[in-house]
C-alpha positions as CSV (number, residue, x, y, z in Angstrom):
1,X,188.6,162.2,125.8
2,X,186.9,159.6,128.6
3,X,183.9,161.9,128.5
4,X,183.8,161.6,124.5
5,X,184.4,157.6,124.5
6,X,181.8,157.3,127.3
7,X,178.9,159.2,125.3
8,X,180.1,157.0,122.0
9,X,179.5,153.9,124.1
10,X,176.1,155.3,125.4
11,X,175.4,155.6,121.4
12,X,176.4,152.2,120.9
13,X,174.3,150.7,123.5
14,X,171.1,153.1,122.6
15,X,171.2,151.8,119.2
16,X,171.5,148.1,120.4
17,X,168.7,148.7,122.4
18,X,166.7,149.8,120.0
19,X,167.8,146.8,117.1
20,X,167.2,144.4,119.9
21,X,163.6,145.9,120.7
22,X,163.0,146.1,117.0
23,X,163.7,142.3,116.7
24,X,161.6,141.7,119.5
25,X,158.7,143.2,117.4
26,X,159.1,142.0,114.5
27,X,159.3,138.1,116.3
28,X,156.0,139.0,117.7
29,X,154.7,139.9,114.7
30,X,155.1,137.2,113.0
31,X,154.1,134.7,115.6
32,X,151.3,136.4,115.7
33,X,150.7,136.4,111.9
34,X,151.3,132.7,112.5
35,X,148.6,132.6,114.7
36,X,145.8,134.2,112.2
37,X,147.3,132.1,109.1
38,X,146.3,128.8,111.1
39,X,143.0,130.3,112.5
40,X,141.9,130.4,109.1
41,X,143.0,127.8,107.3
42,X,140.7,125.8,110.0
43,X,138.0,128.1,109.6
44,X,138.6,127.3,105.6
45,X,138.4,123.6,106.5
46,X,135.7,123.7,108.2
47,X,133.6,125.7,105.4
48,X,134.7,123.4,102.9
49,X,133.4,120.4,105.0
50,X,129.9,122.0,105.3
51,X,129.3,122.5,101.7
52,X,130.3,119.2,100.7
53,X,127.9,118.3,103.4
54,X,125.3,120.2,101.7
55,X,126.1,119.0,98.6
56,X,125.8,115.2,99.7
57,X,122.1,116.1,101.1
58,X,121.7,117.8,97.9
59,X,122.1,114.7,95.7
60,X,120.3,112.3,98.6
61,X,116.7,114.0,98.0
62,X,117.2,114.5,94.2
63,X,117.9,110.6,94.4
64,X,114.9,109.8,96.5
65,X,114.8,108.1,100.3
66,X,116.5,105.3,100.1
67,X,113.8,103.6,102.0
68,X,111.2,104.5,100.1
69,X,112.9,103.3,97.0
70,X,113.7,99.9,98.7
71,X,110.0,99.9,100.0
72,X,108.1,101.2,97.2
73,X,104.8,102.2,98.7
74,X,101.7,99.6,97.5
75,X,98.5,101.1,95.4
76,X,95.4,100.6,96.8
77,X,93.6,98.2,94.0
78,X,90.4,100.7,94.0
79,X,93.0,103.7,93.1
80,X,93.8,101.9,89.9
81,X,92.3,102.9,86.9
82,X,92.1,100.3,83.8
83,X,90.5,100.6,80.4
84,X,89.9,98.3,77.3
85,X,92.6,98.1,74.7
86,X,92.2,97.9,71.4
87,X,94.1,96.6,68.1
88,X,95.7,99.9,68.2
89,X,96.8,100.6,71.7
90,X,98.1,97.0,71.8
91,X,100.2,97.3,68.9
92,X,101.3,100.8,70.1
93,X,103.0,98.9,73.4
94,X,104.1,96.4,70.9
95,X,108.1,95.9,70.4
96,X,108.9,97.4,67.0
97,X,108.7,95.0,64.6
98,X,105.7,93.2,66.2
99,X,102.1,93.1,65.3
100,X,99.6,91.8,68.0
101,X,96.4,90.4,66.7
102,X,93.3,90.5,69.4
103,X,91.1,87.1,68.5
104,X,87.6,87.1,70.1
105,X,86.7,85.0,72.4
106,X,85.1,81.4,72.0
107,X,81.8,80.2,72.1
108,X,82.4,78.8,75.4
109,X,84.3,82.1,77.0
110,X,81.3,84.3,75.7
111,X,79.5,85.1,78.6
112,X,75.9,82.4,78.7
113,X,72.6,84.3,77.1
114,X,69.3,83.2,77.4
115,X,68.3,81.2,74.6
116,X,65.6,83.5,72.4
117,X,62.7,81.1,71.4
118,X,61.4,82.0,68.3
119,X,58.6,81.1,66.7
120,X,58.7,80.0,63.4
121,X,55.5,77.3,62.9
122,X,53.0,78.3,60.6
123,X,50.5,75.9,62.1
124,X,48.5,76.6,65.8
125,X,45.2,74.9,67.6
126,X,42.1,76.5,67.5
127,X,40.7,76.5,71.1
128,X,38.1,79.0,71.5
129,X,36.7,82.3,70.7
130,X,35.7,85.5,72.8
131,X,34.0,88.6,71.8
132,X,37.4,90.8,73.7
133,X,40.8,90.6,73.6
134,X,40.8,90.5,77.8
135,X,37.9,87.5,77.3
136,X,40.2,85.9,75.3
137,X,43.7,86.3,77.5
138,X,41.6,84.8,80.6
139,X,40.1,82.0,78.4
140,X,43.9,81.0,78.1
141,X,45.0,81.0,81.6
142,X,42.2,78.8,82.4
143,X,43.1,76.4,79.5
144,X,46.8,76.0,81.0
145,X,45.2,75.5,84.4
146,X,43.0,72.5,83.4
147,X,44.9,71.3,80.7
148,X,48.7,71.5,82.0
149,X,49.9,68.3,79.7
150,X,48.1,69.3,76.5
151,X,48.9,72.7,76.9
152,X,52.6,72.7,78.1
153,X,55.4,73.9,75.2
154,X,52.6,76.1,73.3
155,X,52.2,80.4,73.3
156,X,48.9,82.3,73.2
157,X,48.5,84.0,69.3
158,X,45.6,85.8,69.4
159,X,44.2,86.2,66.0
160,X,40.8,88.9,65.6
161,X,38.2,87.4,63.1
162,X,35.6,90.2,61.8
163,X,32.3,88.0,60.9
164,X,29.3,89.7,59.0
165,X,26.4,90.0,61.5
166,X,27.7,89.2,65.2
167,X,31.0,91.9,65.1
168,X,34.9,91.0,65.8
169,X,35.8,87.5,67.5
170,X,39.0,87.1,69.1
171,X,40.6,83.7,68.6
172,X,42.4,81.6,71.3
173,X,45.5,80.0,69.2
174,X,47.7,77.5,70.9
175,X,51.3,77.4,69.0
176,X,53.5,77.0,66.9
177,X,53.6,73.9,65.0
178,X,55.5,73.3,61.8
179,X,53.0,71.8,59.9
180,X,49.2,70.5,60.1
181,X,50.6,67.3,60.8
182,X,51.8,67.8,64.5
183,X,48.7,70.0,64.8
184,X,46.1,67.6,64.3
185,X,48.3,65.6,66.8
186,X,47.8,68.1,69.8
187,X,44.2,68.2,68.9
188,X,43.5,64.8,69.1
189,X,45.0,65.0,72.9
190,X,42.3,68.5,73.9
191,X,39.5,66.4,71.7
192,X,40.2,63.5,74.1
193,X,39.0,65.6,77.1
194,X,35.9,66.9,75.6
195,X,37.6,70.3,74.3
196,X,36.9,71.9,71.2
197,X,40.6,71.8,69.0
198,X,41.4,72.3,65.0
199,X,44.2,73.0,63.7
200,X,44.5,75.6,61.6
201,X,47.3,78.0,59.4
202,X,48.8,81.1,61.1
């Protein structure tokens, strides 16, 4: 019998031993399982911060630099390209409803021409006549330089005459007057000074 109850306590305690290491087990486990479950919810964490980082510099370039947008970067005026607009490309930039009319500029805005003298006298002098048109030119620049006054205000028309027996004559004609009137008028100045003059009809 004491042999009997001592091998049933030996059971006993074998069995505790075991339960007891058992326990011990599974309390490690799950500490260590602990453990892992908080390594990754930081490693989670930490992912989820670096894509909403990403994300941020994601939207910061499609956005532009702010510095740049605060600082706009200045055109060079000789980059810039302009053209004329019309009735049509004004009224196309027009607000709806709108019609733009273009008026041209004034007398005074139009840029200055040089006056176009025309001649429109039907009278001249009669000064001289020369046997070439080059005779004829010269004879002219040498009227101007000895008569400056008399000559000042009137245009070289050179007229050729074709007379029967002595060939084609090249008349020196002072002009233009607008009538025989004013002609005779200059004449009497050149007849003054001993120069041949008559008016005569262009």
């Amino acid at each position: 019998m004491p042999i009997r109850r001592y091998s049933s306590l030996f059971v006993v305690l074998l069995c505790s031993s075991l339960v007891l290491s058992g326990c011990g087990s599974v309390y490690d486990d799950t500490k260590g399982w602990g453990v892992d479950l908080w390594e990754d919810i930081k490693k989670g964490s930490k992912k989820a911060a670096n894509s909403t980082k990403e994300a941020l510099d994601s939207l910061a370039e499609k956005d532009g630099d702010p510095e740049e947008a605060d600082n706009p970067k200045k055109v060079d005026g000789d980059q810039i390209e302009t053209t004329a607009l019309d009735a049509n490309d004004v009224n196309s930039v027009a607000p709806k409803g709108q019609k733009i009319t273009l008026f041209p500029l004034k007398n005074s805005e139009k840029i200055a021409q040089p006056p176009v003298i025309k001649a429109t006298g039907k009278y001249a002098v009669h000064l001289s006549s020369n046997k070439s048109k080059a005779s004829a030119e010269k004879e002219w620049v040498e009227l101007k330089n000895v008569f400056p006054k008399e000559t000042n205000g009137l245009t070289l028309r050179l007229k050729a005459v074709k007379i029967t027996g002595k060939g084609t004559f090249y008349r020196v004609l002072g002009g233009t007057f607008d009538d025989r009137t004013e002609a005779n008028k200059a004449c009497e100045a050149f007849e003054r000074k001993k120069q041949y003059c008559m008016a005569v009809k262009l």
